[in-house]
N, C-alpha and C positions, 0 to 999 in steps of 0.2 A: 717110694721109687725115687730114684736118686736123678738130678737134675742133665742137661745135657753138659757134655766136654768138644769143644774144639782144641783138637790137637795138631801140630804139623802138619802129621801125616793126612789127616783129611784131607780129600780132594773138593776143590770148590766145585768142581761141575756136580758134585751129586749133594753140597748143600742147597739147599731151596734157599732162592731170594730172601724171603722175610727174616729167616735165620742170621744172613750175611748182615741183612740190615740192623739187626739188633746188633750183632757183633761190631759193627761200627759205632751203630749209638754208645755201646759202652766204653769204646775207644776214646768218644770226646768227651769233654771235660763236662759236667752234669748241665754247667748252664747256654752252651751248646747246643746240646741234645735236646731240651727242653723247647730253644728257640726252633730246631730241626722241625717237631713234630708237629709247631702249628702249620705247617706248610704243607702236613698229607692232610686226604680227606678223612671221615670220619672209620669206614670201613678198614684203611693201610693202617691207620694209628692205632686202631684195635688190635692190628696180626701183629706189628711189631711189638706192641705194648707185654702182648702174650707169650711171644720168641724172648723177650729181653727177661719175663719171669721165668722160663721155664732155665735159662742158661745157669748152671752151676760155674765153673771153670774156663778160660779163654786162652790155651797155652800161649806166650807171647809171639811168636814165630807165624803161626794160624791167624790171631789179629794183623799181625804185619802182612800178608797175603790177602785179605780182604782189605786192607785200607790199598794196598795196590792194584786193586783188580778196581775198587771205587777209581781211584783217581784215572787207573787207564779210561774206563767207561765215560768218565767224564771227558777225558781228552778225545776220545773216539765220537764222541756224540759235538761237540765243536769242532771236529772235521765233517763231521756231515753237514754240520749247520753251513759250512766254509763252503763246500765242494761235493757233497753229495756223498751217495756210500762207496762209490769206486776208488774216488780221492781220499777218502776215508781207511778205506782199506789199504791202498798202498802206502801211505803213512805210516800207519801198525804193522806193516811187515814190513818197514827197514827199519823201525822203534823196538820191537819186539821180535821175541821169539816166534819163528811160526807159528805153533800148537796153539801159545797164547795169543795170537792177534786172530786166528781163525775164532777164537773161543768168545772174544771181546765184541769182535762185526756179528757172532751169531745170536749175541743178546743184543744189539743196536737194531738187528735188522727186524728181531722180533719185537723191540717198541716203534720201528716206524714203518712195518705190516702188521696190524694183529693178528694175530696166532687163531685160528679156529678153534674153539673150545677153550678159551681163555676160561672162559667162565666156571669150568670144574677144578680149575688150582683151590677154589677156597671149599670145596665140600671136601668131608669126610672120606677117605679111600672104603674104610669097609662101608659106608651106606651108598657109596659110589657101585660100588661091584657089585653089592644087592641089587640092586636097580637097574645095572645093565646088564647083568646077565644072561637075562630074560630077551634080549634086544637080537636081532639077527648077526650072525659070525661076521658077515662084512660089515656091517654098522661098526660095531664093538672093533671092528680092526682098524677101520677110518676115525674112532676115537684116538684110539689108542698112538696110532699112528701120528698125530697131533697133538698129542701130550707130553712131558719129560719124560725121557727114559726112566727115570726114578719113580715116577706116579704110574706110567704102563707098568712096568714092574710088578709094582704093589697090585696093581687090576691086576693084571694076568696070571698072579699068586693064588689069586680068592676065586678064579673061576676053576669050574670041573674039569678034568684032564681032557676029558673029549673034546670040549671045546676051545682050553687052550693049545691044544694042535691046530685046531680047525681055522684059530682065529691069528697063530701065528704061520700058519701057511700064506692067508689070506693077506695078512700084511706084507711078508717078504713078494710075494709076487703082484703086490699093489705097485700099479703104472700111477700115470696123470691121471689126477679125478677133476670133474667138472666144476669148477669153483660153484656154479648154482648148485649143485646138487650137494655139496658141500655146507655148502647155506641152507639148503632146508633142511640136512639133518640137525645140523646147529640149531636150529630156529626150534626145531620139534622137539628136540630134550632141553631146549632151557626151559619151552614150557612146561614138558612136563616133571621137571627138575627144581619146578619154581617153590615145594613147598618142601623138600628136601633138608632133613635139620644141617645144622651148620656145625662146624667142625668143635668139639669138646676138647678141651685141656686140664691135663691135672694140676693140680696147686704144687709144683715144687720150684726151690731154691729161684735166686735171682728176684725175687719180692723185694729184696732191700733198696734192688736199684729203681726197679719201677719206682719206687715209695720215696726214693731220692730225687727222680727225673720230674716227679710230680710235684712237690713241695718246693720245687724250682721255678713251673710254670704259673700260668697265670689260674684265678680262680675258675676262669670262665671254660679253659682249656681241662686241666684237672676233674672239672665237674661234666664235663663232656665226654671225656674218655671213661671216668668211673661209674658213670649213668650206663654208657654202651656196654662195659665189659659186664656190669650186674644184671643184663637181660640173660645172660649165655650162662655166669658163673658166680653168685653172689657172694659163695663163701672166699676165692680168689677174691674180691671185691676187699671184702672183711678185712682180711690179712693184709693187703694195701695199706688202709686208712690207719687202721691201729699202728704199722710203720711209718705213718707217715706224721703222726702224734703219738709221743709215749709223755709217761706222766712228768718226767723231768721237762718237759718242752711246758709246761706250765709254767716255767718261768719267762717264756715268750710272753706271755700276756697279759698287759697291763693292770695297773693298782685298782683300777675301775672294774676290769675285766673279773680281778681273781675275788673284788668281793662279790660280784655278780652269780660268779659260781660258786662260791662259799653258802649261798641262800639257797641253793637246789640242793646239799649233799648233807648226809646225817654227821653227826659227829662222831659217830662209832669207824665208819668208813674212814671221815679223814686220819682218826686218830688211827688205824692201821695201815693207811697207804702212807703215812709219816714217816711209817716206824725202819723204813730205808731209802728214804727219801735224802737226800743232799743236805747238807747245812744249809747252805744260801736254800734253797728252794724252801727250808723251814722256816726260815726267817722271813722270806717273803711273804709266806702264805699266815704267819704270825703279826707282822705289820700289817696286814689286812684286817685284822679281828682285833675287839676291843681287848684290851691286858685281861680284862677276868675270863673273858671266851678262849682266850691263847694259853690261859691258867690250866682253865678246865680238860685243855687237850690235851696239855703237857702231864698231869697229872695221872688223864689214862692212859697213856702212852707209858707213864714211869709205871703204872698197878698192870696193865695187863700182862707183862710177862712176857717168855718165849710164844713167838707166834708162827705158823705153819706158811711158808714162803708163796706157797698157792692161794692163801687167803691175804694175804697182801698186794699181790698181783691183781686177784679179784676185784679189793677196793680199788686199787689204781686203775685198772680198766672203768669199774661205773664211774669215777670222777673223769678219767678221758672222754666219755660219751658223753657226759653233762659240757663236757668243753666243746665237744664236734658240735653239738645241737645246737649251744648256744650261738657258734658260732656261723652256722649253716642259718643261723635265723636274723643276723645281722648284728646280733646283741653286744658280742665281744671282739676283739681285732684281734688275733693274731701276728705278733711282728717277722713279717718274712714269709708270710702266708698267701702276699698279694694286698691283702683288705687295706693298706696304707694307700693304692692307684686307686682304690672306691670311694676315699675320703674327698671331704670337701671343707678346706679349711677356710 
């Protein structure tokens, strides 16, 4: 399944937040982005983490639109801070186009009201509509009615024809509702919404960036986010780390380092993960080992022959996991990895 495209033509009101928000993260420069994410908490750095894999392509045009729609947001939100949301608003409409400054105060107004039913943006739409369906047609309309047009949508898709008449009648002729009564039905499906799985994502494209934004941050942050996303997705997880070390990154780490994992790895492994390995990475890993050890590899290296590209890969994956372990256990440093701010000289 092939990864997500923003194109021009996309209309931002029907991309979702978190979406925009990775399209921004990939707009800044990696060590940016990086500094960005210690600032969400742990649940936002997870949705973006997961938007920023899932992205294939960002036509240039569509990023340009979202960094403007950021910057407006930002300027709108320091008018209200100045002058409140009235002041606010009249600013953006002599700044802006009408469409867009109504567009701009209606996400402003929704971070300084909360939105009722905030709390179903992060579940799942099909376990969503499982679960309400069952709920009475006016419930389900006063959700819905409080949710993006984009996620009513999708509910209103997955229920039975009878009751999406029933429940879009009930909305179009929904008046003022009592904010208490509002509140308890809130109140009554977070509870019973509390054990509801959490929304699934497939493994495509845009791993590389993730795998870049992390190898940037700090260890403490990288190990925070990779812990959270392997409750939900282990093998997304997987494909991370392995981008985030491949076997040529072996020559990140030190003369100390490389003989330390030289004592964990067969000689049959080294000698095929060699065999398209770099010049300089050969000779590093050659100055590590005594001249008769460095003899002996090069020699099966010259006898083995052609060898099948998948079983080179092989080797160089188990020697990368002997370098994650080692590394995860304090053993060996990394250069650029963080562990240099762990030291104590």
């Amino acid at each position: 399944m092939p990864g997500d495209e923003f194109n021009e033509g996309d209309s931002l009101e029907r991309i979702p937040g978190p979406q925009k928000a990775a399209v921004l993260m990939l707009a800044l420069r990696q060590e940016s982005s990086a500094a960005v994410l210690k600032h969400f908490d742990q649940d936002t750095i997870e949705v973006i983490t997961r938007e920023i894999a899932q992205i294939d392509l960002v036509d240039q045009k569509a990023r340009g639109r979202v960094i403007d729609e950021f910057y407006n947001l930002a300027l709108a939100r320091r008018y209200v801070e100045q002058g409140g949301l009235i002041y606010a608003r009249s600013l953006l409409e002599k700044a802006l186009p009408r469409d867009q400054a109504v567009r701009i105060m209606k996400s402003i107004e929704h971070q300084v009201y909360k939105q009722p039913f905030s709390f179903l943006a992060k579940a799942d739409t099909e376990n969503l509509t499982t679960f309400i369906q069952d709920e009475h047609p006016q419930t389900v309309a006063l959700i819905l009615s409080h949710l993006t047009a984009t996620k009513a949508a999708e509910i209103l898709a997955g229920l039975p024809q009878p009751k999406q008449l029933e429940v879009v009648s009930r909305v179009a002729n929904m008046d003022n509702t009592n904010p208490e009564v509002i509140k308890e039905v809130e109140k009554g499906l977070e509870m019973r919404l509390s054990g509801l799985m959490s929304q699934t994502f497939q493994k495509v494209g845009g791993v590389e960036a993730v795998a870049a934004m992390l190898n940037l941050a700090d260890r403490s942050t990288e190990k925070g986010i990779l812990e959270g996303l392997e409750v939900e997705d282990p093998d997304l997880v997987e494909q991370i780390r392995r981008l985030m070390f491949v076997f040529e990154d072996i020559m990140l780490v030190d003369d100390k380092g490389i003989q330390a994992v030289l004592k964990e790895i067969e000689n049959e492994d080294l000698a095929l993960a060699l065999k398209t390995a770099s010049e300089e990475l050969r000779e590093k890993v050659f100055g590590n080992m005594s001249e008769r050890a460095a003899e002996m590899i090069k020699e099966d290296m010259e006898y083995m022959g052609p060898v099948r590209v998948s079983d080179v890969e092989s080797a160089q994956q188990r020697i990368v996991d002997v370098v994650r372990r080692l590394e995860d256990a304090g053993e060996i440093i990394i250069s650029g990895r963080g562990g240099e701010k762990e030291m104590i000289v």
